[in-house]
VEXKE-78654 format. One record per atom (N, C-alpha, C, O, CB): residue in one letter; z, y, x. Coordinates in steps of 0.1 Angstrom, whole numbers, plus 5000, padded with zeros to 4 digits. Each point is the difference from the previous one (the first is absolute). Glycine has a CB too. Layout:
<nodes>
AZYX ...
</nodes>
This chain:
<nodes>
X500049885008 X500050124992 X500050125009 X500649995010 X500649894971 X498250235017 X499450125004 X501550064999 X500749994990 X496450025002 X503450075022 X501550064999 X499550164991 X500950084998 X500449795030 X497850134969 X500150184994 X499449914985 X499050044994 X500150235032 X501749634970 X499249944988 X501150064991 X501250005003 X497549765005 X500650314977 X501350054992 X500249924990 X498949984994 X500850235011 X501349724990 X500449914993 X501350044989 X501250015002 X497849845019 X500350164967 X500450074990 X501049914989 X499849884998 X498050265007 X503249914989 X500949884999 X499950034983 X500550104994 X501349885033 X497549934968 X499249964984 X501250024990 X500150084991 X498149715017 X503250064997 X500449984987 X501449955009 X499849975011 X497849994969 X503650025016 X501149965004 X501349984986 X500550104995 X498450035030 X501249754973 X500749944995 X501249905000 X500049885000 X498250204998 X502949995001 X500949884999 X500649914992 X500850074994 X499350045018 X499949794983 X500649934989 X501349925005 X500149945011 X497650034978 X503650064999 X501149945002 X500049924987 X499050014992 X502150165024 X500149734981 X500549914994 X500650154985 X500250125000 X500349625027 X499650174967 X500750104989 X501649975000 X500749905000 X497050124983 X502850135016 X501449995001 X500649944991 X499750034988 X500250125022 X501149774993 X501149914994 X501149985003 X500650065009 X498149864988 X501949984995 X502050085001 X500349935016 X501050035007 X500549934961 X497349925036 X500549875014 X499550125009 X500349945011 X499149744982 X500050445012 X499450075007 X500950065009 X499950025012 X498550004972 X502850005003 X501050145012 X501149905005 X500649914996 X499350374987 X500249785027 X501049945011 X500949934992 X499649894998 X500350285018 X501449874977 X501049924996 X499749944994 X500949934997 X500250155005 X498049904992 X499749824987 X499549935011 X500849915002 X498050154970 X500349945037 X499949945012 X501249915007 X499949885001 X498550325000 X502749895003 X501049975007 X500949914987 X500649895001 X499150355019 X500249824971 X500549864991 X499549915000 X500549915007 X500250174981 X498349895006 X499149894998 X499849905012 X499649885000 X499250274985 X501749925026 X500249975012 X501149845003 X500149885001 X499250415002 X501449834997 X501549985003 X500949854987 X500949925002 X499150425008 X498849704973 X500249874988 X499449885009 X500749915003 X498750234970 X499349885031 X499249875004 X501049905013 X500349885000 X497050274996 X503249975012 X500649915008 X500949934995 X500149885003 X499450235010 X501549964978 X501549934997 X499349884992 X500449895003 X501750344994 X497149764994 X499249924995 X499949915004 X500349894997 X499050224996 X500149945019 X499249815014 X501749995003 X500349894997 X496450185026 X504149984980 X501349925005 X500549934989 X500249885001 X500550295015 X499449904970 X500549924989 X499149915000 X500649894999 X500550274989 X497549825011 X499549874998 X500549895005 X500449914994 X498050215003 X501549905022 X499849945007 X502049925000 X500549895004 X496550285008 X503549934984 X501649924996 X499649924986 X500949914999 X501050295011 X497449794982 X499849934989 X498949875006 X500649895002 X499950344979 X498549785020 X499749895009 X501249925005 X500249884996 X498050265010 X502649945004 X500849865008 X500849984991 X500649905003 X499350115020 X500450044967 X500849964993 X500349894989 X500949934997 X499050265010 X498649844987 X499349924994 X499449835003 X500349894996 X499550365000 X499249825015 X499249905005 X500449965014 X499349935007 X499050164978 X502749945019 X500750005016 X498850035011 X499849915009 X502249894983 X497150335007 X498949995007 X500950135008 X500650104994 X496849774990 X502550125029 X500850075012 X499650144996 X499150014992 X500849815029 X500550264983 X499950164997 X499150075008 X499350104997 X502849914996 X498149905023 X499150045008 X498949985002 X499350045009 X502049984996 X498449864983 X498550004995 X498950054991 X498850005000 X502049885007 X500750154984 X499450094987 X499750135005 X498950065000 X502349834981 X499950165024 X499950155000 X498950135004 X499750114996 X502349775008 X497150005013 X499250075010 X498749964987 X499050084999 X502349885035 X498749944961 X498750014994 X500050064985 X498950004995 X500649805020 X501550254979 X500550144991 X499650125007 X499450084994 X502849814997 X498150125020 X500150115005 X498450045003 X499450104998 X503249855010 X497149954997 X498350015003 X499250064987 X499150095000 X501149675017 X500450174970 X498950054989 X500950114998 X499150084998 X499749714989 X502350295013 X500150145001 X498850085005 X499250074995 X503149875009 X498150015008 X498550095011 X498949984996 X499450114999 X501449865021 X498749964977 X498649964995 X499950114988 X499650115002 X500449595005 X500550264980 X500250094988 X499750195004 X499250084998 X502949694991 X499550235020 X499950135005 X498650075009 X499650124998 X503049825001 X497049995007 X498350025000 X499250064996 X499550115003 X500749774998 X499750004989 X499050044990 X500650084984 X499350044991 X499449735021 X502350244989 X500750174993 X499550125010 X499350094995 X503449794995 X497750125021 X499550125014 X498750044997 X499650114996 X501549785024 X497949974986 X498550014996 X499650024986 X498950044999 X500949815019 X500850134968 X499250044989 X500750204998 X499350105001 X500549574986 X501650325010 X500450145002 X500650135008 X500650104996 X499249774990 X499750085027 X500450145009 X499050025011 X500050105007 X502549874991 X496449935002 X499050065004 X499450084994 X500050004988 X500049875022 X499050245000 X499350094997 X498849955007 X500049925009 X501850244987 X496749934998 X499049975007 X499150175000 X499950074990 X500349635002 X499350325017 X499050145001 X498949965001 X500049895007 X501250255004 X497949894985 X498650005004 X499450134998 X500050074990 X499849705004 X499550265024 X499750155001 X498349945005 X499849915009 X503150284999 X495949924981 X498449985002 X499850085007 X500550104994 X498749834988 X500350115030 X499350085003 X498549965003 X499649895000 X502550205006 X497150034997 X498349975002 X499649885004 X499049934996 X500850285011 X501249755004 X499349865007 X501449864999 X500149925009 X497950275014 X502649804969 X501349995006 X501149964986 X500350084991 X499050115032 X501249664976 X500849974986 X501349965013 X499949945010 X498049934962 X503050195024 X501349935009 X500949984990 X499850074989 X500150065034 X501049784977 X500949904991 X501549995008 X500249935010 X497449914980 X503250235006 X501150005007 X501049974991 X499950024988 X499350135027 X502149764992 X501049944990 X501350135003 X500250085010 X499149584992 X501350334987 X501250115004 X501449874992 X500049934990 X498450405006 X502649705014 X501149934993 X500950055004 X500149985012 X499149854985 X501650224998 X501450144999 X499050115009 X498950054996 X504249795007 X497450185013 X499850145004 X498449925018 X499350055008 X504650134981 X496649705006 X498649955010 X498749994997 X499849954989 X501649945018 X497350175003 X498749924989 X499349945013 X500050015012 X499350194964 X500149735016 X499249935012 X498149994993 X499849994988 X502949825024 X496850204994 X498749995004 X499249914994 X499549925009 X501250155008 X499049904974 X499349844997 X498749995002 X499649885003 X501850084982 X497750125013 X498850005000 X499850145006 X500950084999 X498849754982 X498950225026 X499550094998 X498249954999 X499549975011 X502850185000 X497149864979 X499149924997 X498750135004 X499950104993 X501749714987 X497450155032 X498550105000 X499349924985 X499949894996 X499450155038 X500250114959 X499549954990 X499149924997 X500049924991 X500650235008 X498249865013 X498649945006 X500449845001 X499249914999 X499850325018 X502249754985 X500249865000 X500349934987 X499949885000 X500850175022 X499850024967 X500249944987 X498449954996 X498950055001 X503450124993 X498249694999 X498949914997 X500150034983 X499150054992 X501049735031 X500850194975 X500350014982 X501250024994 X501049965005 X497549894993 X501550254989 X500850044995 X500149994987 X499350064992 X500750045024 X501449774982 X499749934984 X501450024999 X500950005009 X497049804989 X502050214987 X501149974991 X501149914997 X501350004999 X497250084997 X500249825003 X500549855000 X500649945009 X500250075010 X498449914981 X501849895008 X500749935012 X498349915003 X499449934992 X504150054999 X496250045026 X499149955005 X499749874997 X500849915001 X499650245012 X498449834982 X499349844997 X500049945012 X501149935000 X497250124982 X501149945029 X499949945008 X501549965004 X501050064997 X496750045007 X502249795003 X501549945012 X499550025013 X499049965005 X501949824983 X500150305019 X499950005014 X501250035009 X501250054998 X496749994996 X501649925016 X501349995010 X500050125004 X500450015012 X499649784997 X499850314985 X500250145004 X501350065002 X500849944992 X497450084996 X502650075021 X501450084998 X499850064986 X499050054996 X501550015031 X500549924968 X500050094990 X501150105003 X500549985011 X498649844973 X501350275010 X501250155001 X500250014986 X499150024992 X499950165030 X502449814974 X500450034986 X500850155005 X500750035009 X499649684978 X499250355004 X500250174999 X499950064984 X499650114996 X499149915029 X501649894968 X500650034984 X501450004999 X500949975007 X497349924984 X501650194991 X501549974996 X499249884986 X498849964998 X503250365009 X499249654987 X499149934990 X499950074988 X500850105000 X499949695008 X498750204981 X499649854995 X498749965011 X499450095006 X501349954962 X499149865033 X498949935005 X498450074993 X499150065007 X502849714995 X498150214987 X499050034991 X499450125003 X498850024998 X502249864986 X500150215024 X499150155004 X499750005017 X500250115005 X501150054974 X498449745028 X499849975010 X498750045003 X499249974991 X502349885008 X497750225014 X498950035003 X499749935011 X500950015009 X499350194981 X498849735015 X500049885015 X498950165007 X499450084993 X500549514997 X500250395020 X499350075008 X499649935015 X500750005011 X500350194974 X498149765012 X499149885011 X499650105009 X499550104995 X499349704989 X501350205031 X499650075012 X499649835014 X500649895001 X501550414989 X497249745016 X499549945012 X500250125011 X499450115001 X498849714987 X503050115019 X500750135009 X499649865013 X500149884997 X502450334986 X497149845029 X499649935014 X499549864998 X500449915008 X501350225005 X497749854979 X499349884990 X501049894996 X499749885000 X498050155014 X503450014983 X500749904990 X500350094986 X500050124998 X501349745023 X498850054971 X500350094985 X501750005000 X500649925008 X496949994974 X502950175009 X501149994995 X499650094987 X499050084999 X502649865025 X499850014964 X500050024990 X501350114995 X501249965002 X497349794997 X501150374994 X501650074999 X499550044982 X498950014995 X502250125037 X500449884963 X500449934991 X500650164996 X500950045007 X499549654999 X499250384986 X500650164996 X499849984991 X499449914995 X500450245017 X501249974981 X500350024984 X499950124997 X500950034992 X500449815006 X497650275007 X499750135002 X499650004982 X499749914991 X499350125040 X501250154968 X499650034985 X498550025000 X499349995010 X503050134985 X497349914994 X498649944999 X499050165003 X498850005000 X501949774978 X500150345024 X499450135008 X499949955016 X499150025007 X502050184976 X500049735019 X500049965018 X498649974999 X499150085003 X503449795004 X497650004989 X498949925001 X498650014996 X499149935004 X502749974995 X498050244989 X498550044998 X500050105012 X498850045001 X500749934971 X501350085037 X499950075010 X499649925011 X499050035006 X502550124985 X499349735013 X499649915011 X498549944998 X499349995009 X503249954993 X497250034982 X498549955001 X498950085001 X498949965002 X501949904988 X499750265008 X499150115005 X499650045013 X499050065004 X501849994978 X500349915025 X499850055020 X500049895005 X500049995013 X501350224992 X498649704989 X499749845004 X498149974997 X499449925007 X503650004983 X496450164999 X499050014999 X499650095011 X499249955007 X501149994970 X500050155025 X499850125010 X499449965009 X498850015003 X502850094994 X499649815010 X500049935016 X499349915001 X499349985011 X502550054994 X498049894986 X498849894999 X498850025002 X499449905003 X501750034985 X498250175010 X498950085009 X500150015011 X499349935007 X500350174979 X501249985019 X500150085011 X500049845011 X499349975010 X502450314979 X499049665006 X499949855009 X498849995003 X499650055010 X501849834981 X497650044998 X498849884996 X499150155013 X499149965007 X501049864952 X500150285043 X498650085003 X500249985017 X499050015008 X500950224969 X501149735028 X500550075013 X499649885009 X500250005013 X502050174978 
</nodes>
């Protein structure tokens, strides 16, 4: 890319989870603090019950804590940005005060941009960069250093008549050069 290249920034969007009573800190720290006393009470009913050691119930209680808490993390406290510019889709995760980088996609390399959940099977990377429902999922197919990978957004539908518009753009500017 040409260093005196000016690169104009289209559209920038962030989508969060919708707020709920599990969101703010102290239902958190309860819900917390129930599950555990829970896995201990179980895991005393177990041996109590079924004489199964505590120190076998407990670590594998404790494991589906973590697991659950996860995917509570990953459905409601992530965040996602997606910023368009002229040549340029970048996909960044935000979670509390950190973000990281997930994509920054050259447009010229996007192959297809569907709605749907892709027909084909492939061993492609995929990048999940939604919130849900599923149903408003956008796939955005790119061949970046000749492997594909597949990312998975949940942009509003101005994002996205904006992205297919400078996605159209660039797709010239490619095919000529």
């Amino acid at each position: 890319m040409d260093e005196n290249a000016i690169i104009t920034l289209i559209a920038i969007e962030t989508i969060a989870p919708k707020r709920r009573f599990s969101r703010s800190t102290g239902a958190i720290y309860i819900i917390l603090i129930a599950l555990i006393i829970g896995s201990m009470s179980a895991g005393n009913l177990l041996y109590e019950r079924f004489f199964i050691p505590r120190y076998v119930t407990q670590p594998i209680l404790y494991a589906v804590i973590a697991a659950v808490c996860y995917l509570v993390y990953r459905r409601n406290y992530l965040r996602y940005r997606y910023t368009l510019t002229t040549n340029t889709l970048a996909i960044e995760q935000i979670g509390g005060s950190e973000e990281k980088t997930l994509a920054a996609i050259d447009l010229s390399c996007i192959r297809q941009i569907q709605h749907d959940t892709p027909k084909e099977r492939s061993k492609a990377r995929t990048v999940y960069a939604y919130l849900p429902p599923r149903k408003n999922i956008t796939w955005v197919l790119a061949n970046e250093d000749g492997k594909e990978t597949r990312y998975a957004i949940s942009a509003s539908s101005e994002f996205l008549d904006q992205l297919n518009e400078q996605w159209r753009l660039a797709k010239p500017a490619d095919k000529n050069e």
